[in-house]
Structures are given as structure tokens and as C-alpha cells.
C-alpha positions as CSV (number, residue, x, y, z in Angstrom):
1,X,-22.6,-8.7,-51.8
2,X,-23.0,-9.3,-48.3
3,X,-25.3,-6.7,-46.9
4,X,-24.7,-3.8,-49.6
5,X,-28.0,-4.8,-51.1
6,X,-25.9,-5.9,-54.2
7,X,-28.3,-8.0,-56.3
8,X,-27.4,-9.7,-59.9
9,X,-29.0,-8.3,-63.1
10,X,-31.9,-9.3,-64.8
11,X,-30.8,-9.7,-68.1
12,X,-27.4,-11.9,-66.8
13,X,-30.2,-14.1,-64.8
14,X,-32.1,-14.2,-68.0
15,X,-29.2,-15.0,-70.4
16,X,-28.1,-17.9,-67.5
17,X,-31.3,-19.4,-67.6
18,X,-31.7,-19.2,-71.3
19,X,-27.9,-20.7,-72.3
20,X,-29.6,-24.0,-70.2
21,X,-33.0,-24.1,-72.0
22,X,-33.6,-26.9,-74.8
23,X,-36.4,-24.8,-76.9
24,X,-35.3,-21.7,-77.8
25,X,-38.7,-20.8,-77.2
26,X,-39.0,-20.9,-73.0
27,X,-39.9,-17.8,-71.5
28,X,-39.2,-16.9,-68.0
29,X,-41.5,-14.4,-66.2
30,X,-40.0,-11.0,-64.2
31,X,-41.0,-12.6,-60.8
32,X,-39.3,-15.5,-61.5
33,X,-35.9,-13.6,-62.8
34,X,-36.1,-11.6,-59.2
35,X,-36.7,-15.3,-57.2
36,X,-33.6,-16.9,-59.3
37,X,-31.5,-13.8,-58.8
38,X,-32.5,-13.9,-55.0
39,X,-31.1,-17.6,-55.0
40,X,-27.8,-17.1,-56.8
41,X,-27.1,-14.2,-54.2
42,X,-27.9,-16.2,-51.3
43,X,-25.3,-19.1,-53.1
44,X,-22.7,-16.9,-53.5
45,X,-23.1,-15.7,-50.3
46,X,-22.8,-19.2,-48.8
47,X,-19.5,-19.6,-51.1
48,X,-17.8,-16.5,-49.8
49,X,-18.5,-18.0,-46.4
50,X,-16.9,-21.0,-47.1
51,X,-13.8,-19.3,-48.4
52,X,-14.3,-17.0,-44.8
53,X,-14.2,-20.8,-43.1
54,X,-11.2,-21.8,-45.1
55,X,-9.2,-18.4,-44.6
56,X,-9.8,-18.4,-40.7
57,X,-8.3,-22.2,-40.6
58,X,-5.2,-21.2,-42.8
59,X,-6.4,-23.3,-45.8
60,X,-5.2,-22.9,-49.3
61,X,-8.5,-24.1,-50.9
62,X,-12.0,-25.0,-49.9
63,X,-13.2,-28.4,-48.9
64,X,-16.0,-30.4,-47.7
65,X,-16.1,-29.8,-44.2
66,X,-16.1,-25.8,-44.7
67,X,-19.0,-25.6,-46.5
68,X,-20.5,-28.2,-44.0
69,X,-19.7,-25.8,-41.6
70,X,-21.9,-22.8,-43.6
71,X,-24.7,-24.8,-44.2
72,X,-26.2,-24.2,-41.5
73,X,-26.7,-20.2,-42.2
74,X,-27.7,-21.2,-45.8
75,X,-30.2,-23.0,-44.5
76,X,-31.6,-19.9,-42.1
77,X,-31.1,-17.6,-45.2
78,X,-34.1,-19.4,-46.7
């Protein structure tokens, strides 16, 4: 996802959004599909990077302190 342009779909956004709603009613504008999209990439993003963390220090799972140590580019992603 990183820098390919990769985005999520619309319709997954849409269907993730609407499994959470409590009225079946809720309707969720284009713009705001493209700005929750936008977010999950930029979260998935910061997960790979944590995995990244935990590879280069020869960890079998990620922890805490390697997503403390993305956080700081998730915040500049904003």
C-alpha cells in the first residue's frame, strides 16, 4: 500500500461503517467514504510499520514499544 497509490474501496468502507451503525437508516456521504478510507490506509500503513520495527529487531510478534516507535510518522502522516 505503501506508495503504489493503493486505496480501499468504497463499497468495503461503506459496508465497515454500516456493520457498526445502530439504525439501519444512517447514511454516509461520498466525501466522507474517501476521508474514512484515507484513514484506514494511513492505519494500516502505521501497522505494516510496526511489523517493519518488529522484523528489524528479530521479534516474533509486535508489541508496545514498536508501535511507540511509529508513532511518530503516523502522527506527520496527518
Amino acid at each position: 500500500m505503501e506508495g503504489t497509490g493503493t486505496t480501499f474501496r468504497k463499497e468495503l468502507v461503506s459496508k465497515l461503517l454500516h456493520l457498526h451503525f445502530k439504525d439501519d437508516k444512517t447514511r454516509v456521504s461520498g466525501g466522507a467514504l474517501l476521508l474514512t478510507a484515507e484513514l484506514l490506509k494511513v492505519f494500516v500503513m502505521a501497522a505494516v510499520r510496526s511489523i517493519r520495527q518488529a522484523q528489524a529487531e528479530d521479534l516474533a510478534c509486535v508489541g508496545v514499544d514498536q508501535l511507540e516507535k511509529v508513532l511518530p510518522q503516523l502522527l506527520l502522516d496527518f
